[in-house]
ChimeraX commands (.cxc) that place a marker at each C-alpha (Angstrom):
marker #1 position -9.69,-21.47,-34.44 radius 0.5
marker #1 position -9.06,-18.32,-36.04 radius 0.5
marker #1 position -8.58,-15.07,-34.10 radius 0.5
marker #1 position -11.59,-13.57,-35.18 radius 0.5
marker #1 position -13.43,-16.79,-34.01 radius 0.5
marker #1 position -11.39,-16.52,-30.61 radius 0.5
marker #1 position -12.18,-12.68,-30.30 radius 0.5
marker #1 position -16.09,-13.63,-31.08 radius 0.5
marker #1 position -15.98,-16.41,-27.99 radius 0.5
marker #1 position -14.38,-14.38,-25.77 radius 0.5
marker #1 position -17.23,-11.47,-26.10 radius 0.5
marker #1 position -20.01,-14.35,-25.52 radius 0.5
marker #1 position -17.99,-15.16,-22.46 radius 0.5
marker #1 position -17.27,-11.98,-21.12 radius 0.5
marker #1 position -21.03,-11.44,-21.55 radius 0.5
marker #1 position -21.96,-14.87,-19.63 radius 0.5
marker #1 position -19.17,-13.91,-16.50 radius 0.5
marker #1 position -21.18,-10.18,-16.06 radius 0.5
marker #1 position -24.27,-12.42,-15.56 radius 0.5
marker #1 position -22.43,-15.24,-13.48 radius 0.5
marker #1 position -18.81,-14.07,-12.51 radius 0.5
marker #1 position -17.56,-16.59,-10.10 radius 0.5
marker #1 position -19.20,-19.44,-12.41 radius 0.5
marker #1 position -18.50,-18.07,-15.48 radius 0.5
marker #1 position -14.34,-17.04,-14.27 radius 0.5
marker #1 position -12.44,-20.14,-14.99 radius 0.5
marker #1 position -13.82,-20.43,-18.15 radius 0.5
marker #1 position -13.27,-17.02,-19.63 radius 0.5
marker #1 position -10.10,-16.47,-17.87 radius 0.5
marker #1 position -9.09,-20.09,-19.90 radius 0.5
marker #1 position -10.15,-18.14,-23.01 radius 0.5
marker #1 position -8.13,-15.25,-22.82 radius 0.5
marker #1 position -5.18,-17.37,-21.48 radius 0.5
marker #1 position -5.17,-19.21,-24.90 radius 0.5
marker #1 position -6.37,-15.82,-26.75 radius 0.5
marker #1 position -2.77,-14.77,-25.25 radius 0.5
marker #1 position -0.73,-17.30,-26.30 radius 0.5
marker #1 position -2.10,-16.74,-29.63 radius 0.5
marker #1 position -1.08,-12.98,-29.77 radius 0.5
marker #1 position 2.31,-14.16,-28.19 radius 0.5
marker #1 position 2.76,-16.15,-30.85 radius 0.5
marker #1 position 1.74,-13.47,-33.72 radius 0.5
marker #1 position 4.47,-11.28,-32.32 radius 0.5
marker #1 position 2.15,-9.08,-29.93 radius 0.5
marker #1 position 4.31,-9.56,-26.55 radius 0.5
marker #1 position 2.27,-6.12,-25.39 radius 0.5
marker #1 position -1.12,-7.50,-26.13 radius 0.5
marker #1 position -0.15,-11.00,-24.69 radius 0.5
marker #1 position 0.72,-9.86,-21.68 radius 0.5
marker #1 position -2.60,-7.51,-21.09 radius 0.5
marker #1 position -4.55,-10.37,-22.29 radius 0.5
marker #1 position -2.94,-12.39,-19.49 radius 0.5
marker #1 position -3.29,-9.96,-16.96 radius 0.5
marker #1 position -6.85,-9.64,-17.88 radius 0.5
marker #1 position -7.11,-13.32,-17.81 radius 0.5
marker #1 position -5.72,-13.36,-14.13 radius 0.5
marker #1 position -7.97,-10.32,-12.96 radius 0.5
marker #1 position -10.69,-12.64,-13.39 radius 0.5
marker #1 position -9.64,-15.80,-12.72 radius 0.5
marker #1 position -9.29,-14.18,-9.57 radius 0.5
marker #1 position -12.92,-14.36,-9.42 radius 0.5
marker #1 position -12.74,-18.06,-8.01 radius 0.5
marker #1 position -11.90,-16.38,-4.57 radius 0.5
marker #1 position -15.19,-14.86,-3.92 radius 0.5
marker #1 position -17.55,-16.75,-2.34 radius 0.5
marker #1 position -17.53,-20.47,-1.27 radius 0.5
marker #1 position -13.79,-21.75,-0.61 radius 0.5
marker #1 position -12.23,-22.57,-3.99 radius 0.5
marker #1 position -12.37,-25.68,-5.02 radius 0.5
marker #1 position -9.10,-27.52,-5.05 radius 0.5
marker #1 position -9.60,-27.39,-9.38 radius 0.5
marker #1 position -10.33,-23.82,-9.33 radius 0.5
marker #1 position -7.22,-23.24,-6.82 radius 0.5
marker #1 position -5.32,-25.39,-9.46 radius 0.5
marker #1 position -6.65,-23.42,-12.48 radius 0.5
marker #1 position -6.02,-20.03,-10.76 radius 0.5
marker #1 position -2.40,-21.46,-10.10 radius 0.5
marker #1 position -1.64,-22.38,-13.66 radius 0.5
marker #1 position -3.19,-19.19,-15.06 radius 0.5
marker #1 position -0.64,-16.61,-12.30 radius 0.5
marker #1 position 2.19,-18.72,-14.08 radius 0.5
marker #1 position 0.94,-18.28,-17.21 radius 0.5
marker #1 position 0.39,-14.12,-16.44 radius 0.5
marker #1 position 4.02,-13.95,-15.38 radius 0.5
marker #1 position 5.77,-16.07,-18.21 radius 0.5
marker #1 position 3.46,-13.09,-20.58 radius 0.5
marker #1 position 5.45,-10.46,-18.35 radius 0.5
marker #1 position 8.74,-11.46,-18.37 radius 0.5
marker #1 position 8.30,-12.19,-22.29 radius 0.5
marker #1 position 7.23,-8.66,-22.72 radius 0.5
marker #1 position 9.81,-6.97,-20.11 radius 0.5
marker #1 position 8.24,-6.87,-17.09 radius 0.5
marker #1 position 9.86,-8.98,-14.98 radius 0.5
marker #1 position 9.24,-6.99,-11.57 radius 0.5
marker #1 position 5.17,-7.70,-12.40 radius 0.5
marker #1 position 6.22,-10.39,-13.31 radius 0.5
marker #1 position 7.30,-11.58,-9.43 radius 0.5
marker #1 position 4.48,-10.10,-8.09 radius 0.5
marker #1 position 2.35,-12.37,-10.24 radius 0.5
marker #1 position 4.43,-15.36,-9.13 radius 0.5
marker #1 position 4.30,-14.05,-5.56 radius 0.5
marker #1 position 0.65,-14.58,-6.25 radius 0.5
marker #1 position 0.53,-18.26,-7.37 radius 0.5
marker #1 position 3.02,-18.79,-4.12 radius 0.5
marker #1 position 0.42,-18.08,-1.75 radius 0.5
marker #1 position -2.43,-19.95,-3.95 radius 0.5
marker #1 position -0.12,-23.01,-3.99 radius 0.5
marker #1 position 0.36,-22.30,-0.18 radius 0.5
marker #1 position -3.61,-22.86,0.41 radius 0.5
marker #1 position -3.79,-25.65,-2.19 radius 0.5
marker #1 position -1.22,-27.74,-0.38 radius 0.5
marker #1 position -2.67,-27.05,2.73 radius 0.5
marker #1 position -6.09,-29.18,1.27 radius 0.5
marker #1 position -4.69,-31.26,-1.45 radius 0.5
marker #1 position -4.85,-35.19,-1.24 radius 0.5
marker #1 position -2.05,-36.20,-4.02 radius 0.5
marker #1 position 1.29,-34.01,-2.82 radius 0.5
marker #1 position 3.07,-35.25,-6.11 radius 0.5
marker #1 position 0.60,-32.77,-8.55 radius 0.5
marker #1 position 1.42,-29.65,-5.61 radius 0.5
marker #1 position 5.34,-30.46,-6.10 radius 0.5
marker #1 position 4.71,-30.08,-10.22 radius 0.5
marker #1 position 2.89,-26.86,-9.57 radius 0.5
marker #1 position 5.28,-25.42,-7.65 radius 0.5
marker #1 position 7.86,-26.61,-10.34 radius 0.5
marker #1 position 6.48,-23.86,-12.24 radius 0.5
marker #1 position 5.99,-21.13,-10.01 radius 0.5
marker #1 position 9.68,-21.46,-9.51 radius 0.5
marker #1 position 10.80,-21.71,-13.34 radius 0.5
marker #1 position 8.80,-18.36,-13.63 radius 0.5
marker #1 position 10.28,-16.67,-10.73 radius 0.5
marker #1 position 13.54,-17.72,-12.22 radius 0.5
marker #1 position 13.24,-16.24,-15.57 radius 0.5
marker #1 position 11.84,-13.10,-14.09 radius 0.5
marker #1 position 15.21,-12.91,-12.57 radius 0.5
marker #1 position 17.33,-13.55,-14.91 radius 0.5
marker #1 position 15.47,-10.91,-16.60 radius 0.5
marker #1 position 16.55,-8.61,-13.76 radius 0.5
marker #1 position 20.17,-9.55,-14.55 radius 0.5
marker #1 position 20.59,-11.41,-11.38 radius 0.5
marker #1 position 21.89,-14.82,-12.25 radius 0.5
marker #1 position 22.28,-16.33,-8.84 radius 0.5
marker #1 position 18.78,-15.70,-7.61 radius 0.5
marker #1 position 18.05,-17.16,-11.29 radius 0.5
marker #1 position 20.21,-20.60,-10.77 radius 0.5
marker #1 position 18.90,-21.03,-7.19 radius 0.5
marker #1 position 15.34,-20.66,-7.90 radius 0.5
marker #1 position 15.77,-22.99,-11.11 radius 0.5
marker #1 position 17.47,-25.69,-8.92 radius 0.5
marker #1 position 14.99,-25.93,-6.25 radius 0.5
marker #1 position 12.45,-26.02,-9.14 radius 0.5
marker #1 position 13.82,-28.77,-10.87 radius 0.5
marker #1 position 14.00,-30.73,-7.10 radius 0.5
marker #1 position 10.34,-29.58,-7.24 radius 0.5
marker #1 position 9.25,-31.11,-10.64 radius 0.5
marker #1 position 11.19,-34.11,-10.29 radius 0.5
marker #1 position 9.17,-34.76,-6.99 radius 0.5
marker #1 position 6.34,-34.09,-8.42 radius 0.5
marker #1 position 6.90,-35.99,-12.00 radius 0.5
marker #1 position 6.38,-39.61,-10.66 radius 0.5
marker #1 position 8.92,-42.13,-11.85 radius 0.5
marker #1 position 7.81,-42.22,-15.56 radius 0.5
marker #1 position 10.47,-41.15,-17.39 radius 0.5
marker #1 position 8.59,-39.18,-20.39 radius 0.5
marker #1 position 6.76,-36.97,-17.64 radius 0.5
marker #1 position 10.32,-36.49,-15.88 radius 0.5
marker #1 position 11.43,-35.45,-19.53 radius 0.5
marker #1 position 8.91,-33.22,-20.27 radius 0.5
marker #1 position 8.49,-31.42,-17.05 radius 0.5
marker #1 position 12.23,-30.59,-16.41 radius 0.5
marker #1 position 13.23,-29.37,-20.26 radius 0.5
marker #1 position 12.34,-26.02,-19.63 radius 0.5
marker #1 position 14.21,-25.14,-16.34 radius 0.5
marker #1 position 17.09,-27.73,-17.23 radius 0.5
marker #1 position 17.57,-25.47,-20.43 radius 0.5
marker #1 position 17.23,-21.85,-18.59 radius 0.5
marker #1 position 19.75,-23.12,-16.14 radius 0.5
marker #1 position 22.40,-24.40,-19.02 radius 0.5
marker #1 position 21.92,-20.71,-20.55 radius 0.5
marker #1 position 22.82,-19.07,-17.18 radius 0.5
marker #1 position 25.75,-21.45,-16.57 radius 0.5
marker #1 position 27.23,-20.62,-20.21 radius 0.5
marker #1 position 26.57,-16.85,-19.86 radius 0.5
marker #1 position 28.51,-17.35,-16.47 radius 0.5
marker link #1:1,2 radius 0.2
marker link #1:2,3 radius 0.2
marker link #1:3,4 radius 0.2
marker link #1:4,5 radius 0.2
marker link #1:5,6 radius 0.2
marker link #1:6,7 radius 0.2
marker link #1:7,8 radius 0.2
marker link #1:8,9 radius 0.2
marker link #1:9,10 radius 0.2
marker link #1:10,11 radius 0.2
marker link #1:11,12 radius 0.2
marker link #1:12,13 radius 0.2
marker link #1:13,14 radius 0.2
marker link #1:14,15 radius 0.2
marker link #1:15,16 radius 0.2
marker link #1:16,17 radius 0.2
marker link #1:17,18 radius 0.2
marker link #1:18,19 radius 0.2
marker link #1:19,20 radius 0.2
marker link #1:20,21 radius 0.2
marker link #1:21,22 radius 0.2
marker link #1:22,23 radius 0.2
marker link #1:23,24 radius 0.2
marker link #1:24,25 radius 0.2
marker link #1:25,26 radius 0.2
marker link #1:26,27 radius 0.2
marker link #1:27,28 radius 0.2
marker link #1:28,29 radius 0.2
marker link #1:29,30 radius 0.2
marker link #1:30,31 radius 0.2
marker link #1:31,32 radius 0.2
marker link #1:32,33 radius 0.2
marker link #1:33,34 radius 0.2
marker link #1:34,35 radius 0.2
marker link #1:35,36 radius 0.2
marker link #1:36,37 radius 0.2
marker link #1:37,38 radius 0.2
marker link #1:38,39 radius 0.2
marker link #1:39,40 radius 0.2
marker link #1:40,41 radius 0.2
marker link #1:41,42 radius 0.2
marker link #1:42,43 radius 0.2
marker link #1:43,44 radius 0.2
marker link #1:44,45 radius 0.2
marker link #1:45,46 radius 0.2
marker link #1:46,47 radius 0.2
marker link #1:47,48 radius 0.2
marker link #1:48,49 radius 0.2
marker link #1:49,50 radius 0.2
marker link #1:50,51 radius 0.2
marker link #1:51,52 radius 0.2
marker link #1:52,53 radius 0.2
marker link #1:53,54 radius 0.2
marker link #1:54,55 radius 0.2
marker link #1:55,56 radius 0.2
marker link #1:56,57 radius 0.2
marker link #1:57,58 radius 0.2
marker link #1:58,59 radius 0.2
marker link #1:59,60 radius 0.2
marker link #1:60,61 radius 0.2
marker link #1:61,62 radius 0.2
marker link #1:62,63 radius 0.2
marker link #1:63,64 radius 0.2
marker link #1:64,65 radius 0.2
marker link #1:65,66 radius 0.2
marker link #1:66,67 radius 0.2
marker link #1:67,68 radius 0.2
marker link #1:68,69 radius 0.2
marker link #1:69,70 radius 0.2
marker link #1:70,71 radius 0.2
marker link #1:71,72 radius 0.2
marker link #1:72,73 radius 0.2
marker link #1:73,74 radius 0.2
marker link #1:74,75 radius 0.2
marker link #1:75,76 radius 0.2
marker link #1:76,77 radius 0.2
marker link #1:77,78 radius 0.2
marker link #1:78,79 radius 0.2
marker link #1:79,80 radius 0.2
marker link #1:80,81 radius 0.2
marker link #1:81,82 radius 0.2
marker link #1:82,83 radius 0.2
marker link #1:83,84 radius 0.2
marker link #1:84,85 radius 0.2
marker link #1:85,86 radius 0.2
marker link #1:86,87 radius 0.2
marker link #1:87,88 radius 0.2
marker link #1:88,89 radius 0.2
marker link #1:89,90 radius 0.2
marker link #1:90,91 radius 0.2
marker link #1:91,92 radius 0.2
marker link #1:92,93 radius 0.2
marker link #1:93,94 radius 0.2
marker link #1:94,95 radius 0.2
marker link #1:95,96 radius 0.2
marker link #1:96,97 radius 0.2
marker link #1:97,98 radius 0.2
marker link #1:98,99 radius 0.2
marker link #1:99,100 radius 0.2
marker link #1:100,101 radius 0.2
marker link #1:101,102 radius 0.2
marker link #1:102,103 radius 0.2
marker link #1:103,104 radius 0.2
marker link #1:104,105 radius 0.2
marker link #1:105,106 radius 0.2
marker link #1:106,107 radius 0.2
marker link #1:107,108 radius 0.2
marker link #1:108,109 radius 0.2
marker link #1:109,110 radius 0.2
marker link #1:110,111 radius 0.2
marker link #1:111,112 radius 0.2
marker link #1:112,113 radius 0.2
marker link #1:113,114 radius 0.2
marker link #1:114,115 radius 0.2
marker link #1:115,116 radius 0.2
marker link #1:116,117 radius 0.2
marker link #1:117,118 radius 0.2
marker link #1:118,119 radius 0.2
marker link #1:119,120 radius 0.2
marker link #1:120,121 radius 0.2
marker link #1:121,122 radius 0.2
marker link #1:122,123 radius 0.2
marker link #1:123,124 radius 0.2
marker link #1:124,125 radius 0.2
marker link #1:125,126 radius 0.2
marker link #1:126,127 radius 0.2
marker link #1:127,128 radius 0.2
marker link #1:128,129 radius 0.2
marker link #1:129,130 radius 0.2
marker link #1:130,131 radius 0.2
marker link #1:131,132 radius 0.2
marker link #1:132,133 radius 0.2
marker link #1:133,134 radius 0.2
marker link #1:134,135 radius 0.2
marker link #1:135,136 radius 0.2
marker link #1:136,137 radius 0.2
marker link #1:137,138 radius 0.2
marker link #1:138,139 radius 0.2
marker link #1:139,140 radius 0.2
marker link #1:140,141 radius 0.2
marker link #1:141,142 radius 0.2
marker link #1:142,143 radius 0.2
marker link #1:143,144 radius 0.2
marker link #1:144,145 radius 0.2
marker link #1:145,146 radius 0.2
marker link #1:146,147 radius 0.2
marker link #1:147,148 radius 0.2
marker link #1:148,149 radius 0.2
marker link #1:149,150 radius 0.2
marker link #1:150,151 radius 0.2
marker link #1:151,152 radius 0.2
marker link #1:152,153 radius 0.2
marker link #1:153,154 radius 0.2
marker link #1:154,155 radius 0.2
marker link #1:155,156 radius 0.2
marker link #1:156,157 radius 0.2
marker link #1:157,158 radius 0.2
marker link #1:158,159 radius 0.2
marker link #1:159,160 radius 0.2
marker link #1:160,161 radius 0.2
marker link #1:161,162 radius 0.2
marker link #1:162,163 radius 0.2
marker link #1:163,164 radius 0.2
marker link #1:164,165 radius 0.2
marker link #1:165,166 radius 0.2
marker link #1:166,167 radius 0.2
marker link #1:167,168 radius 0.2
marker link #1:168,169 radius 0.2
marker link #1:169,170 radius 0.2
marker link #1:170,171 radius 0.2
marker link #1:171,172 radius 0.2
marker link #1:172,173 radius 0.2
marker link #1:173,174 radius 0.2
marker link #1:174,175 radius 0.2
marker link #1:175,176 radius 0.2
marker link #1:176,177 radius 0.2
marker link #1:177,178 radius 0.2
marker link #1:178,179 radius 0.2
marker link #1:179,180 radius 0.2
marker link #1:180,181 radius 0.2
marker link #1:181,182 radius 0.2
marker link #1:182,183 radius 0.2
marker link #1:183,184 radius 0.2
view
């Protein structure tokens, strides 16, 4: 999908969420999220991040109403992560917490209703990784290390005992944390 076609989807949405926003939310706010990663990618940290932070404003729409489902809560969840990892990427890692301070307290009421504990564990994985890299961002290395070992205690919890999930899931942090050791 070319950006053009992306752009052209996201005005049909944005026109469908005016009409239905707490329906419509999840879907845009999916939209942009990927629009983002696109601009990321293209170079456009500025633009990535606005697109994120757009894509979290309505997102945010899921918490009007009825009681989010435990889907939407999920969504919502993996879209503040998303926001922040746009943040720190473009330099604002103090937005950056806030937005992860954000997915804490979603991921607070999710585990409060969820029925499979090991999925909450992986979600919190990555609030943590975030929160991490927002802080080494801030130049403060042992907040970084901390956060990034409880999150890998987190995603291995939460990983199961296959070992390709286990793999995937604790790459990320398990390579922030070997940078901070050898910068230390």
């Amino acid at each position: 999908m070319t950006i053009e076609h992306t752009e052209r989807d996201i005005d049909r949405l944005r026109a469908e969420f005016v009409r239905e926003p707490r329906e419509r939310a999840l879907h845009l706010a999916h939209r942009l999220s990927w629009y983002s990663k696109q601009l990321a990618l293209g170079d456009q940290a500025e633009a990535s991040q606005a697109t994120s932070a757009e894509a979290l404003e309505v997102a945010s729409h899921v918490l009007t109403g009825p009681e989010p489902s435990i889907l939407e809560r999920t969504d919502l969840i993996r879209i503040c992560v998303g926001t922040a990892r746009c943040m720190v990427q473009a330099g604002r890692p103090e937005q950056a917490l806030e937005v992860a301070a954000k997915a804490e307290t979603q991921y607070q009421a999710l585990a409060e209703v969820a029925t499979d504990p090991v999925a909450v564990l992986a979600l919190r994985g990555a609030i943590l990784t975030v929160t991490a890299d927002a802080h080494t961002a801030l130049g403060d290395a042992k907040t970084a290390m901390e956060t990034l070992s409880e999150a890998l205690l987190e995603l291995l919890a939460g990983s199961g005992s296959n070992p390709l999930i286990v793999k995937q899931m604790v790459r990320e942090p398990l390579a922030s944390l070997a940078a901070l050791i050898a910068q230390h």
